[in-house]
C-alpha positions in Angstrom: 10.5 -15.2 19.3 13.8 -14.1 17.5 13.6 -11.6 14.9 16.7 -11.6 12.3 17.3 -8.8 9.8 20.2 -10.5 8.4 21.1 -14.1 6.5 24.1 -14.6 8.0 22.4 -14.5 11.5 19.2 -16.4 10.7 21.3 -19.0 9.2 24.3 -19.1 11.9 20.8 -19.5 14.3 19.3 -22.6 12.1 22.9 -24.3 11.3 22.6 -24.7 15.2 19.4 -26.1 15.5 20.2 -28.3 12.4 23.3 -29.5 14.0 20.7 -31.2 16.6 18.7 -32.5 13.9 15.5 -29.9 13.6 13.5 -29.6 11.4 12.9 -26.4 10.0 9.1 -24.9 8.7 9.0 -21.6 6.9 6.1 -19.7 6.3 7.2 -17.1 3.5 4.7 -13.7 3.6 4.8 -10.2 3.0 3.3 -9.5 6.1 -0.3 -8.0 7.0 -0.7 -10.9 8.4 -4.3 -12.1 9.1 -6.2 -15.5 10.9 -5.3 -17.3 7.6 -1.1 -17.0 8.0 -1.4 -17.4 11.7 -3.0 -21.6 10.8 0.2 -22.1 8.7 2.1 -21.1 11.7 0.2 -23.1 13.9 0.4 -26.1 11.1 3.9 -25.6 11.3 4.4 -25.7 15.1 2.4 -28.8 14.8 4.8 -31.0 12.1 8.3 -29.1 12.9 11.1 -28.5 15.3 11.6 -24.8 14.2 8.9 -22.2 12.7 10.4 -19.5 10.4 8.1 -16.6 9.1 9.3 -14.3 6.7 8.0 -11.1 5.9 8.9 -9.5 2.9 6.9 -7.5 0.2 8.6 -8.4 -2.9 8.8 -6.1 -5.2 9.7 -8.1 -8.8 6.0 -9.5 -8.1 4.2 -6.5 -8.8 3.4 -6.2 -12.3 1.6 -2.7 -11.1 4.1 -0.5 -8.7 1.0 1.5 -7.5 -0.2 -1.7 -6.0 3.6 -2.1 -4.2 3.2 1.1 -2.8 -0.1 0.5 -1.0 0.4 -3.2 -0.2 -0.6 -2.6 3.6 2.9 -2.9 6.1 2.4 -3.4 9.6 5.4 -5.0 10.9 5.1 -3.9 14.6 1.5 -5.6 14.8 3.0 -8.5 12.3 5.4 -9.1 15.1 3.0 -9.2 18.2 0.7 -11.9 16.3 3.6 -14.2 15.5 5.1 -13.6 19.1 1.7 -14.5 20.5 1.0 -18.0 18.3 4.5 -18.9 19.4 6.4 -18.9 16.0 9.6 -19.0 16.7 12.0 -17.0 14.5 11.0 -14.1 12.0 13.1 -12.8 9.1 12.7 -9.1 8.6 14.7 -8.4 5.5 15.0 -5.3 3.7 15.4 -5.4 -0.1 19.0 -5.3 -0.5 19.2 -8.1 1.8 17.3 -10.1 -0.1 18.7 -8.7 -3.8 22.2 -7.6 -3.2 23.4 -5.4 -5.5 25.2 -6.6 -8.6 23.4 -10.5 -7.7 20.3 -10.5 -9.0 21.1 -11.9 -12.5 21.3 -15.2 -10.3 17.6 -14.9 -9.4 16.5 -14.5 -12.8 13.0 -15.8 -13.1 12.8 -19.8 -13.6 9.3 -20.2 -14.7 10.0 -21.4 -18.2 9.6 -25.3 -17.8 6.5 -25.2 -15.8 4.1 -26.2 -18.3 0.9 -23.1 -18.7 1.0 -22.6 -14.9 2.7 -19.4 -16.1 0.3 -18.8 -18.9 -3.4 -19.1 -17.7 -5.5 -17.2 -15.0 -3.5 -15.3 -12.9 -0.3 -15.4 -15.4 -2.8 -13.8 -17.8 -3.7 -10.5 -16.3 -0.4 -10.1 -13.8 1.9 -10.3 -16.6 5.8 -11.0 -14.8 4.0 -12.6 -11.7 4.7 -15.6 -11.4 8.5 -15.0 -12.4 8.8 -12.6 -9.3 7.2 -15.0 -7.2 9.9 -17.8 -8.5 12.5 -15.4 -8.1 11.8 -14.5 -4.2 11.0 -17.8 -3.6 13.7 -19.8 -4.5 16.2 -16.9 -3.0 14.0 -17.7 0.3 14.6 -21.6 0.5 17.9 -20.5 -1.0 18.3 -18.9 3.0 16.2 -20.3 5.1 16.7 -24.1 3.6 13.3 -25.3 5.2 12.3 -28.6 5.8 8.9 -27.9 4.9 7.1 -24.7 3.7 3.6 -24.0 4.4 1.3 -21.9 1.9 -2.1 -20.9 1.8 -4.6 -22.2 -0.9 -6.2 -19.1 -1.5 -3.4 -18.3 -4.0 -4.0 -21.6 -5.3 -2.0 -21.3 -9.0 0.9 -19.9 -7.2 1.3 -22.8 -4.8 1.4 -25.1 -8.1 4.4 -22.9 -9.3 5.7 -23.7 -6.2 5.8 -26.9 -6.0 7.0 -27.1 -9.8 9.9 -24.8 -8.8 10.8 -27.0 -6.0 11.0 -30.0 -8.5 12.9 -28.0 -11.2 15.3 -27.1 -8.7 15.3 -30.4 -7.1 15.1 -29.2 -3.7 14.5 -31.1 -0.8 11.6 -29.5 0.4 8.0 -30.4 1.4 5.2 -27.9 0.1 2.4 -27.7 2.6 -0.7 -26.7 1.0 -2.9 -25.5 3.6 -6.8 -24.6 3.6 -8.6 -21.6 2.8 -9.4 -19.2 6.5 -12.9 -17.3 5.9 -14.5 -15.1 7.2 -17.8 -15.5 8.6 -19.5 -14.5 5.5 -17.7 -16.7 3.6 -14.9 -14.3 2.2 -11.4 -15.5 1.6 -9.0 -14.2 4.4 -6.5 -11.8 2.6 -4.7 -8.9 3.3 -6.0 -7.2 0.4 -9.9 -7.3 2.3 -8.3 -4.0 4.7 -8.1 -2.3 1.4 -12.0 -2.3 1.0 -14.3 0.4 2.2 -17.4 -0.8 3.8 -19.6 -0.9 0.7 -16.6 -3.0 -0.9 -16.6 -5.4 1.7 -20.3 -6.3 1.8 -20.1 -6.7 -2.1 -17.5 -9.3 -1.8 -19.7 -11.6 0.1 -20.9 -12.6 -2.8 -17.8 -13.7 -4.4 -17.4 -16.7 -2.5 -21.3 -17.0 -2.6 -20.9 -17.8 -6.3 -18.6 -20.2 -6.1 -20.8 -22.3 -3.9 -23.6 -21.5 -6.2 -21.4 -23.1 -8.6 -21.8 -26.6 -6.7 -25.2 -26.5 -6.6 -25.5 -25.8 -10.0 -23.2 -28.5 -11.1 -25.1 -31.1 -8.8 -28.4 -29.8 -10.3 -26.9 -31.1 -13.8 -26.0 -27.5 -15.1 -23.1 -27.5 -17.7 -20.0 -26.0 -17.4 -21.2 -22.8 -19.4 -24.0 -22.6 -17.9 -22.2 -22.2 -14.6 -19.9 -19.6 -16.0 -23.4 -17.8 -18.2 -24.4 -17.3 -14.2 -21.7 -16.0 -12.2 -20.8 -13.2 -15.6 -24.7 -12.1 -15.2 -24.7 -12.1 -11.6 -21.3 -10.0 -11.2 -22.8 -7.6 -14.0 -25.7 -6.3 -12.1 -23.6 -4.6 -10.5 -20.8 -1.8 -12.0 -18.8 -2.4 -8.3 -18.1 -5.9 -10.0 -15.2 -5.7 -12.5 -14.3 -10.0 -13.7 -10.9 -10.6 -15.0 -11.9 -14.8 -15.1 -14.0 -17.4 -13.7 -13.1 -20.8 -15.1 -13.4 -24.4 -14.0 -10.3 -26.5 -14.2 -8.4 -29.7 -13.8 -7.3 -28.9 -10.2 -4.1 -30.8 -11.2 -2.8 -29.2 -14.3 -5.4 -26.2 -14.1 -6.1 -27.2 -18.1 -9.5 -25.2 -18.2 -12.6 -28.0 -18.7 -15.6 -27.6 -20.7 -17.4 -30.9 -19.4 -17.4 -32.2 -15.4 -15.0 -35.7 -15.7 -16.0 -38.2 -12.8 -12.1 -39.4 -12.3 -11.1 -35.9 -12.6 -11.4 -33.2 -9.8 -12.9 -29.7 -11.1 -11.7 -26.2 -8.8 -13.8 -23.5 -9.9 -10.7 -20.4 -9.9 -12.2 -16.8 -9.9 -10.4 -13.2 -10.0 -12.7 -10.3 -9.7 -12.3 -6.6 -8.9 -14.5 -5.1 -5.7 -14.1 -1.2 -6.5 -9.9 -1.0 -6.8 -9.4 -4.2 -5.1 -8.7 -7.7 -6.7 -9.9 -10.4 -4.8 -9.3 -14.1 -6.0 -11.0 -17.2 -4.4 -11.1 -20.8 -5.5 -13.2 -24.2 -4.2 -13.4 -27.5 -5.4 -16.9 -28.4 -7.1 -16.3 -32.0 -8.0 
């Protein structure tokens, strides 16, 4: 594996493999990398000439600069993992790499256009989010010019944004959405789950738990609120448990539903706080 601190390096290294007529994946993370990022490399190596993964913890993402400053970064472990699935290049910017001075006004955020992906769920309660995340992202394809980029479906509303920048921008890139990894309880893979003391993270079993207690419900002919009545009694037994939203949705526009549609598919989307960590989790229930 090559690692490249700079863009003009990375991209002298891909104009070279392009000249040959590689494709290029990216996998774009900000590094703690777990099981989960490891499949989108692997996906990657499967489809594509040329794996890229990035690490970089973006700072215009954070709406909460506590939560920057303990966002778990292990880059000598990052590298080993990547090394050993057989990636084949990663990018190891710092921040003035990525926002030189006196440029960013050309990475303004371009969410405006995407519909309510930027105003619902995870827009709501990370205010500036989903701007940050347009703002690195588009600088990253910007650089790396991928032929296809691979993301995880955990963060499932940002993967939307993702693909709506990539057709704003009318970029010629394939989005990869990629399953959910889980831990053998059930628990979303995320680098957040180190961040958990052990009473935390036998608590957030039950997370997941309730959104497959949502299916059953649904097939047992339970409504929509009575789904939702459920899962807000069952997180407040106990005080560990803090909800920002549970909602079932159009898992194309993410328009929130209050009946189940047969021609339409319905994600049940869920944000919760275990202690002082936000976990989210989402699984399709129709």
């Amino acid at each position: 594996m090559i690692i490249f601190a700079k863009i003009v390096d990375l991209q002298r290294f891909l104009n070279e493999k392009r000249s040959n007529n590689a494709t290029i994946g990216f996998v774009p993370t900000m590094g703690a990398l777990h099981l989960g990022h490891i499949s989108l490399i692997k996906q990657s190596k499967k489809v594509t000439d040329v794996t890229v993964c990035s690490i970089f913890v973006n700072p215009t993402q954070f709406n909460d600069k506590r939560d920057l400053e303990k966002y778990p970064r292990m880059p000598k472990q990052d590298s080993e993992l990547l090394d050993n699935v057989g990636c084949d290049v990663l990018f190891l910017p710092d921040v003035g790499e990525i926002y030189p001075q006196n440029d960013t006004s050309i990475f303004n955020p371009i969410v405006t256009g995407f519909g309510d992906l930027d105003k619902v769920l995870e827009a709501t309660f990370r205010p500036g989010h989903f701007n940050g995340v347009a703002q690195v992202v588009s600088r990253l394809f910007e650089i790396v010019k991928p032929t296809k980029a691979f993301f995880g479906s955990k963060d499932y509303q940002q993967v939307m944004v993702v693909k709506a920048l990539v057709k704003l921008l009318q970029l010629p890139i394939e989005i990869v959405a990629c399953p959910i990894l889980r831990e053998d309880d059930g628990l979303a893979m995320s680098s957040r789950n180190m961040l958990m003391s052990a009473e935390e993270r036998e608590c957030a079993k039950l997370i997941p738990a309730l959104l497959q207690k949502s299916i059953n419900l649904k097939n047992e002919g339970k409504s929509i609120a009575e789904i939702r009545e459920y899962v807000v009694i069952e997180l407040s037994k106990k005080p560990i448990y803090k909800l920002n939203y549970f909602a079932i949705c159009n898992a194309e526009t993410l328009e929130e539903q209050t009946v189940f549609t047969n021609n339409v598919t319905s994600m049940a989307l869920i944000a919760c706080f275990v202690g002082k960590v936000r976990l989210i989790d989402n699984l399709i229930i129709n």
